[in-house]
C-alpha positions in Angstrom: -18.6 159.8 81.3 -15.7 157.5 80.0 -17.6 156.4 77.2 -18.0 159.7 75.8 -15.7 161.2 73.5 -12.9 162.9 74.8 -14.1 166.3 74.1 -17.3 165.8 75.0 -15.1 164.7 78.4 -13.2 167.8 78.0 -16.3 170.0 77.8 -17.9 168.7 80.7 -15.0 169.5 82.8 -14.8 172.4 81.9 -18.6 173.8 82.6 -17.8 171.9 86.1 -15.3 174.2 86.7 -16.7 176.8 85.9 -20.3 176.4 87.8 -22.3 175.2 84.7 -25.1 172.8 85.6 -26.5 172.3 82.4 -24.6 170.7 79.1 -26.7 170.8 75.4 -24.4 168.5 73.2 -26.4 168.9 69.9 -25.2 164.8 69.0 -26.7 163.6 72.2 -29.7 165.9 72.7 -30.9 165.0 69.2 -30.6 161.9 67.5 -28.8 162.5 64.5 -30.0 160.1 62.2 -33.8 160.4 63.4 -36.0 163.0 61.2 -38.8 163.2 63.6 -36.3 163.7 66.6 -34.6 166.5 64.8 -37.6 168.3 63.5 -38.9 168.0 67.0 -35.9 168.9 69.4 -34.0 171.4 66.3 -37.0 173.9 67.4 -35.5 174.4 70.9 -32.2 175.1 70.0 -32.6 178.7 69.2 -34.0 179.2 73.0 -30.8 176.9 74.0 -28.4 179.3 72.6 -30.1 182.4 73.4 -30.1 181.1 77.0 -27.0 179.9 77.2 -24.3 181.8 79.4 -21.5 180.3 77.5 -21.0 178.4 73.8 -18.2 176.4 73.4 -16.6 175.4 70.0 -14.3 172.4 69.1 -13.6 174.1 65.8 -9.9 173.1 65.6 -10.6 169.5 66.1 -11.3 166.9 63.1 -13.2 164.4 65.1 -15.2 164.4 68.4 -12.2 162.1 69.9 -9.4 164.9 69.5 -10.6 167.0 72.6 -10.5 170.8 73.2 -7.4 172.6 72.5 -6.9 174.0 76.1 -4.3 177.0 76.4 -3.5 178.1 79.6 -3.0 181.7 79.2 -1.0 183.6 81.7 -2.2 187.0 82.8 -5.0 187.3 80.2 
């Protein structure tokens, strides 16, 4: 887990604390620079995110090493 970019860190804990057992990281499900491996796992992704319980997006970061921009919002 250390080796992993700190939001990819950040997402992890948070699907742990929240019960999640299963991650899809689109970069490390499918290698990126592989043709055959994209063609071949891109075709599940559509069941991955109609299945999924919960999509989470690092829109406001420039780089996979910024992390999640976690709020802590009282009483919402």
């Amino acid at each position: 887990l250390a080796e992993l970019p700190k939001t990819f860190r950040d997402t992890v804990v948070v699907t742990r604390r929240l019960g999640i057992r299963y991650l899809w990281i689109d970069s490390l499900c499918i290698i990126q620079d592989s043709s055959m491996d994209w063609a071949r796992e891109s075709s599940k992704m559509q069941g991955v995110y109609a299945g999924a319980i919960l999509n989470i997006s690092a829109d406001a970061s420039t780089n996979s090493d910024v992390g999640l921009s976690l709020e802590e919002r009282v009483g919402s």
